[in-house]
C-alpha positions in Angstrom: 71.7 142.2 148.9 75.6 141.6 149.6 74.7 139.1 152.1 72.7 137.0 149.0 75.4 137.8 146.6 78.1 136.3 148.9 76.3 133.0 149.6 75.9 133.3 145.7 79.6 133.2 145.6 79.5 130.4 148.4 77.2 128.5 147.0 79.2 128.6 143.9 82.7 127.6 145.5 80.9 124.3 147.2 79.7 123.2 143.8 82.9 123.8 141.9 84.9 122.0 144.5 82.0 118.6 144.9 82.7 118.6 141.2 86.1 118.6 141.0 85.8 116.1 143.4 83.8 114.1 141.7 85.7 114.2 138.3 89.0 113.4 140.4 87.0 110.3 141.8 86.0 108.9 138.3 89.3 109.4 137.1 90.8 106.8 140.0 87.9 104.6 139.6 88.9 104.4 135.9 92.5 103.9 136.4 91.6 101.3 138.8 90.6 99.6 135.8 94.0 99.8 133.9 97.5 98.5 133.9 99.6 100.1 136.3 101.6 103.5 134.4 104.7 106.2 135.5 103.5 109.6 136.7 102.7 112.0 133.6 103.2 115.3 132.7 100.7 117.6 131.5 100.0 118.1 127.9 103.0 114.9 127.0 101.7 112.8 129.2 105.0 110.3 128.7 106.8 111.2 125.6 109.7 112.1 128.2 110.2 108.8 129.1 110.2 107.5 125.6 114.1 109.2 125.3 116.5 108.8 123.6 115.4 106.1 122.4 111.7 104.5 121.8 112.1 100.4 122.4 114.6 101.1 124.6 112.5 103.6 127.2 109.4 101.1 126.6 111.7 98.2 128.3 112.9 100.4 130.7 109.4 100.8 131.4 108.1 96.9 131.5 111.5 96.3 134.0 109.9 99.2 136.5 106.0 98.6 135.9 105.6 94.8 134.3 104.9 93.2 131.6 101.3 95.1 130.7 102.0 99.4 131.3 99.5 101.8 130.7 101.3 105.2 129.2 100.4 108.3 127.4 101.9 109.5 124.2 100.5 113.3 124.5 96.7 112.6 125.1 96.7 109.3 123.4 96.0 106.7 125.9 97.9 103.3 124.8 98.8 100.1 126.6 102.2 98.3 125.9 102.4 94.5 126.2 106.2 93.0 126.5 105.1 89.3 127.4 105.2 87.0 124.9 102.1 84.9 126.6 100.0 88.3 127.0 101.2 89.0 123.6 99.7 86.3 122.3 96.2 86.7 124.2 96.0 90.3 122.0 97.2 89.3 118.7 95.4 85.7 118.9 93.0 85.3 121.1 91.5 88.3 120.7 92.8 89.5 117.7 89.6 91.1 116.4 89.5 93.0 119.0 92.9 94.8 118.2 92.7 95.1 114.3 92.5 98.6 113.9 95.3 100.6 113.4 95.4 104.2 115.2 93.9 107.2 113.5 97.5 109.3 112.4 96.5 112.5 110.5 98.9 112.1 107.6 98.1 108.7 106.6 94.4 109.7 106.5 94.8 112.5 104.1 97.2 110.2 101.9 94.8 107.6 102.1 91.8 109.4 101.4 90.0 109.1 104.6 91.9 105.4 105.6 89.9 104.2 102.2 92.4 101.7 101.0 93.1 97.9 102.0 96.2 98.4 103.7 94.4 101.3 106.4 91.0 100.6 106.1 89.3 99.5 109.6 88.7 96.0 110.4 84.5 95.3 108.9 82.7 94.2 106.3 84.0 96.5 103.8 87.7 95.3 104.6 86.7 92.0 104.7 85.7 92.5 100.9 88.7 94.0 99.7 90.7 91.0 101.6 88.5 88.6 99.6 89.2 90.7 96.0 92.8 91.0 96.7 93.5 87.3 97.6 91.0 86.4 94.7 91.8 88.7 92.0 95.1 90.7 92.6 97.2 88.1 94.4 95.6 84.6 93.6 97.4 81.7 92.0 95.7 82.6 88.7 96.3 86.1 88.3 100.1 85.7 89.4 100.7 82.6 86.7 98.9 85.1 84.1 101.8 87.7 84.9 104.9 85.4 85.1 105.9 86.5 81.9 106.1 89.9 82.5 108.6 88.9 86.0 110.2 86.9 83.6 111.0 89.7 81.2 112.0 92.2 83.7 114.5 89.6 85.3 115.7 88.8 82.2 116.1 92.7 80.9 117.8 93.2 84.0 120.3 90.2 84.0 120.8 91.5 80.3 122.1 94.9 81.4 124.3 94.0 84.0 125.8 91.5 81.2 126.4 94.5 79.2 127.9 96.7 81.9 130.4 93.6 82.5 131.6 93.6 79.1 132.8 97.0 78.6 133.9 97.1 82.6 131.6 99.3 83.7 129.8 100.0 86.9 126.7 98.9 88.5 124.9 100.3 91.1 123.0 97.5 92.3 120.4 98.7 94.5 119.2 101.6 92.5 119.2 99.0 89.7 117.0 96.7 92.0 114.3 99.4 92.4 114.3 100.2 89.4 113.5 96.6 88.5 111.1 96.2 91.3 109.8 99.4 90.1 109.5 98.1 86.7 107.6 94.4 87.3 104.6 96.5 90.3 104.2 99.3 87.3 103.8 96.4 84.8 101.4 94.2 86.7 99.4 96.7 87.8 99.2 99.4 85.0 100.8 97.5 82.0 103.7 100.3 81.7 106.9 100.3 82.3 107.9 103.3 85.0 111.6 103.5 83.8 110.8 104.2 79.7 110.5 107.9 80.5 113.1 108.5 82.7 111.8 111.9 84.4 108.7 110.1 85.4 110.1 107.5 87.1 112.2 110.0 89.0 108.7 111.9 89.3 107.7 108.8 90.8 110.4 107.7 92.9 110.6 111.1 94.3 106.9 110.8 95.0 107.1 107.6 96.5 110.0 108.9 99.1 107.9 111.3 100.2 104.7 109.4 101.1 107.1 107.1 102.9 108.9 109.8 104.6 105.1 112.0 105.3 103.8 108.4 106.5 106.3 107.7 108.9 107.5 110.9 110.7 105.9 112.1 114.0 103.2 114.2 113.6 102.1 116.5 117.2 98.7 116.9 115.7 98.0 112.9 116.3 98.7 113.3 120.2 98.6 116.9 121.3 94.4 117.9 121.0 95.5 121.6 120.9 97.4 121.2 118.0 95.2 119.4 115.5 94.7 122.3 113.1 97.6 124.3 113.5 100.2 122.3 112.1 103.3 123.4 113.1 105.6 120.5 111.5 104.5 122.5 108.2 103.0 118.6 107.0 99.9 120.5 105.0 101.4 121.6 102.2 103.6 119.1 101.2 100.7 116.2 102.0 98.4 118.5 99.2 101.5 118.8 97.0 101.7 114.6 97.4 98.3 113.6 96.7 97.6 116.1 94.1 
């Protein structure tokens, strides 16, 4: 009985270790296949070599590797191009083949499942909202139905900085520009002006900021497998606070 129970444990070893093997073999064949890439580092793969500073450690990168480098952002496999020629063979020649844009956790929830034109993957159902958008929200017609409402926005906005000459006073021009930018989208789009009641525009603005800022940071759950539901950027509750 011990002799069967250690060529049990035998047996055991020689199949772990052809396995192993085996999964070290596809994994060369398959990086065969792929532009050449630094050593990694477990679990980051090569976020370290993307400091201090991101453009600057991926052409850092292209100098030591070429102008096509395979690299890993945590578990996220991605390929950087810094040729203008190769460039152009993935944005134009085979453009459809790199519409997509990667699937980031935050945007998804603020997006409603990547639902809208700007996120939505590349097939027949973005291909329709392209069509209505061109056609019906940005065509010729629609915008020469809403030039007056430019017009009067412009023109209430030259008005107040007339105003604010006159008696000396000051301007801050680029919160005056949002709020006329502010004022025109809100117009077009739901026929009210954002700045009449001014705690909802700061409602709004302050909304807005935070989309931005939830849509743009760096979020460990879009690269690190492991830490897809434990969120430790704290990004839940203020993405439910956003959207709801």
């Amino acid at each position: 009985m011990a002799d069967l129970g250690d060529h049990a444990i035998l047996v055991t070893i020689c199949l772990a270790t052809i396995f192993l093997f085996l999964a070290i073999f596809v994994k060369t064949r398959a990086k065969g296949r792929r532009p050449p890439s630094p050593p990694a580092l477990p679990i980051i793969g090569h976020l370290h070599l993307l400091r201090p500073i991101p453009h600057r450690g991926l052409h850092k990168l292209s100098t030591g590797y070429g102008p096509i480098v395979s690299f890993y952002l945590g578990s996220k496999h991605c390929v950087v191009v810094s040729s203008p020629e190769i460039a152009e063979e993935f944005l134009r020649t085979n453009e459809t083949s790199y519409l997509d844009r990667p699937k980031m956790a935050n945007f998804d929830y603020l997006t409603y499942g990547t639902s809208d034109f700007s996120t939505a993957p590349y097939g027949p159902r973005w291909k329709l909202m392209k069509k209505l958008c061109m056609s019906e929200v940005l065509g010729p017609r629609t915008l020469e139905k809403l030039l007056p409402i430019r017009r009067e926005e412009v023109r209430s906005f030259l008005k107040m900085i007339k105003n604010k000459a006159e008696i000396g006073g000051s301007v801050d021009v680029v919160a005056e520009l949002m709020t006329l930018t502010n004022n025109t989208i809100s117009r077009m789009t739901v026929s009210h002006r954002c700045s009449s009641d001014e705690n909802k525009a700061d409602e709004i603005r302050k909304m807005m900021r935070e989309m931005n800022d939830l849509g743009t940071k760096f979020n460990l759950a879009d690269i690190i497998w492991f830490c897809k539901n434990l969120d430790l950027q704290g990004f839940k509750k203020r993405l439910v606070e956003v959207r709801h």
